[in-house]
N, C-alpha and C positions, 0 to 999 in steps of 0.2 A: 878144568875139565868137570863137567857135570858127574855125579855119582852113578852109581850103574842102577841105581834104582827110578832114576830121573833123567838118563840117558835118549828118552823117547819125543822128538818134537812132531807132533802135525799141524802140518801148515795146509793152509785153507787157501781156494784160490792161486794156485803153489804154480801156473801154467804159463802166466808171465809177468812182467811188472815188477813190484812191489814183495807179492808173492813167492815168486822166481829166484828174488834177489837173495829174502829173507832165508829160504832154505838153504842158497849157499851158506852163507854167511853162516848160521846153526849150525850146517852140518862143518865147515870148518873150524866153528868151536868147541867140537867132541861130540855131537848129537847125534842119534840115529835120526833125519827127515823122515816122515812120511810124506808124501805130496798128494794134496788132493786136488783135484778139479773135475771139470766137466770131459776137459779138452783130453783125453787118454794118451794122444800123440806125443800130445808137447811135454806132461809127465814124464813119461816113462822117456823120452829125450836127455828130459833134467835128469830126471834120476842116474841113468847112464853116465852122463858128465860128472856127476857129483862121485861116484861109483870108482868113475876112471882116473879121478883126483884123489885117490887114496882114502876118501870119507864115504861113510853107509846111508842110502837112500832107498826108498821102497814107493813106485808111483798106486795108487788108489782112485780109478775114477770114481769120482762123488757128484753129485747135485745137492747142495746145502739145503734146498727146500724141500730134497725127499723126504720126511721125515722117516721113512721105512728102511730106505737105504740108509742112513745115519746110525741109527741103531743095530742095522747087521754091521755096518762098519765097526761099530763101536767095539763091539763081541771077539771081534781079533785080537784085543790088547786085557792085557791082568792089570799094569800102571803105563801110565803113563807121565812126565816131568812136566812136556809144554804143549799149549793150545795156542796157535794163533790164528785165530779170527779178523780173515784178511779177503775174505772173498765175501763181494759186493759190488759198487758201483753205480754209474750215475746214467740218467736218460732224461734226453730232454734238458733244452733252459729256456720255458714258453712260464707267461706269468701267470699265475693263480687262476684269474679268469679264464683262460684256453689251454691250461696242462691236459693231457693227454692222463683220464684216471686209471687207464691199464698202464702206463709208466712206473705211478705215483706208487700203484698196487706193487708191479715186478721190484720197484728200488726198496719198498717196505720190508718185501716177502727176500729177497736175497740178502739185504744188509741187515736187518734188524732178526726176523724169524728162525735164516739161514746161521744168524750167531748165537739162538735162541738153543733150536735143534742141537748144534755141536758141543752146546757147550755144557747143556743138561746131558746128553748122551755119555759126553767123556770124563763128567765132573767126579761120580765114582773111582775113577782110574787118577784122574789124580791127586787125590784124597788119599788114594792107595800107596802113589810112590813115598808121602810123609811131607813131600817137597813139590811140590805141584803147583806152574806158572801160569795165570789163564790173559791173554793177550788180546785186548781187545782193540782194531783199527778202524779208528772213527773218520776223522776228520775237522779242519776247523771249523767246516762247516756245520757240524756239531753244537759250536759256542757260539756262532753270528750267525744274520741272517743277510742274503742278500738278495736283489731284486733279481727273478728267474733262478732263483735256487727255490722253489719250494719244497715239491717231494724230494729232491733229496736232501736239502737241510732239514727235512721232519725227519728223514728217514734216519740221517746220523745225530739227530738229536736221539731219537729214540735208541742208538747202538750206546750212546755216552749215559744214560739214563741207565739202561741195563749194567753197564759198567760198572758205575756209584752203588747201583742198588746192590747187586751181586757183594760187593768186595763188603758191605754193609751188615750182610745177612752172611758170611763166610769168616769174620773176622772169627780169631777163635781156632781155625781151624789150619792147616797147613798149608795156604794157599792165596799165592797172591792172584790179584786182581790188576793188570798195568793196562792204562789205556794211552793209546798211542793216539795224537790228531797233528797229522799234518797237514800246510797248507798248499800251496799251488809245485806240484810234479810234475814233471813232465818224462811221461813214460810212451812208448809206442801205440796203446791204444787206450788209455783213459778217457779222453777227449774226443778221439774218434769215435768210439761206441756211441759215448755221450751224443754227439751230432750223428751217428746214421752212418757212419762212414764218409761224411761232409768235410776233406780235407781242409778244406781254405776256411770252411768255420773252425775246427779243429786247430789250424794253425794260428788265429789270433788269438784266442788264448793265450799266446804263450809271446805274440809278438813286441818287439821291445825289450822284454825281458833278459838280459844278459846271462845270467845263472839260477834259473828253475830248481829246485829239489831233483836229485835222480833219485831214483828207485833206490840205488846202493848209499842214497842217503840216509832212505828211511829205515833200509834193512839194516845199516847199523845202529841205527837209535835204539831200533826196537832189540838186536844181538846185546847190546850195552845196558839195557832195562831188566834183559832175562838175563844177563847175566853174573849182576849184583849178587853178594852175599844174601843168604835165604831171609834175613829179616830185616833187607832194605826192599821197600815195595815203592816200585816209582807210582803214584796214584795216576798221574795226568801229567803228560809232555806234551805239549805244542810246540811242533815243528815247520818252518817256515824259511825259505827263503830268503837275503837280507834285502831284496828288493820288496819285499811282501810287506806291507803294513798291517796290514787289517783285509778282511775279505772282499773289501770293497777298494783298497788304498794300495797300488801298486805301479812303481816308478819303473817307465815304458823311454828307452832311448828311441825316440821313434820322427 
């Protein structure tokens, strides 16, 4: 059980997916959640369940690129334990030549700025609890690149870059740094946003592939990173499918 001084986790993008999962998961490992997202419905939904399952949740509509809202959000907490920096995502897989630069801008400004904002606003707090976990979810597409990944393999290249540098400029101080990159998920709407709401593009993605990462795959990697003794810091997990090879290298029964 986390201490009562590091009892606090916000979770980012907390409204479904990955996000969704992760809060269960924390909050049935003693955590008080916070839930943030844009979506206020589907929050305070989770929270309810998480609530009604005998564990503490509290939902927060947030937009990660407020900067303004961030900050008043920030104000409600003395300390805080855990950050996870999980809200982002993907638009568009058009190549270099014909991407779309208002995509390129939204997947910068939500995964990179959006983990920028939350994480200078709450860094305070958890410097305060003495034990303070800051979670940062990349992707593999972070580490390789592939063809139609541009902005958003710049964009989680640049979230893994903050990660290193951060944990870099922190050492010293009571506060891990863990960055999480997993590779090919399959969650309800990752893919879908990505395409437009383009089902049948959305679905190849994931065609052939017999067992995809779920969501409660990656919310327990990342429950199992936070919640290591305080002076084991996971630096960098890549998480992967065993169908997955590489970002480009994946065996399709097709």
């Amino acid at each position: 059980m986390p201490s009562a001084a590091s009892r606090i986790a916000v979770v980012t993008g907390a409204s479904s997916g990955i996000g969704a999962a992760t809060a269960r998961q924390l909050a049935a490992a003693g955590y008080r959640v916070v839930l943030t997202a844009r979506r206020k419905d589907r929050i305070e939904a989770l929270a309810e369940e998480i609530n009604a399952a005998g564990h503490q949740a509290t939902a927060y509509q947030l937009d990660v690129t407020d900067r303004a809202a961030v900050d008043e959000f920030a104000t409600a907490f003395r300390t805080i334990g855990v950050l996870v920096n999980n809200a982002g995502g993907a638009l568009g897989a058009d190549p270099v030549a014909t991407g779309d630069p208002a995509d390129w801008r939204t997947m910068y400004e939500t995964n990179v700025i959006g983990t920028l904002n939350v994480t200078q606003a709450l860094l305070p707090k958890l410097e305060a609890s003495e034990d303070g976990t800051i979670v940062i979810l990349s992707s593999t597409a972070g580490h390789g690149t592939y063809e139609g990944g541009g902005g958003y393999v710049a964009a989680k290249h640049g979230e893994h870059v903050l990660a290193e540098t951060l944990r870099l400029e922190l050492v010293g101080k009571p506060i891990r740094v863990i960055e999480i990159a997993p590779g090919m998920v399959k969650t309800d709407e990752f893919a879908l946003t990505r395409f437009g709401g383009d089902e049948k593009k959305a679905s190849k993605v994931y065609e052939g592939v017999a067992a995809p990462l779920t969501a409660d795959d990656v919310a327990d990697t990342i429950t199992w990173a936070v919640t290591r003794p305080s002076h084991v810091n996971v630096d960098l997990l890549l998480l992967r499918p065993r169908a997955q090879a590489s970002n480009t290298k994946v065996h399709r029964d097709l």
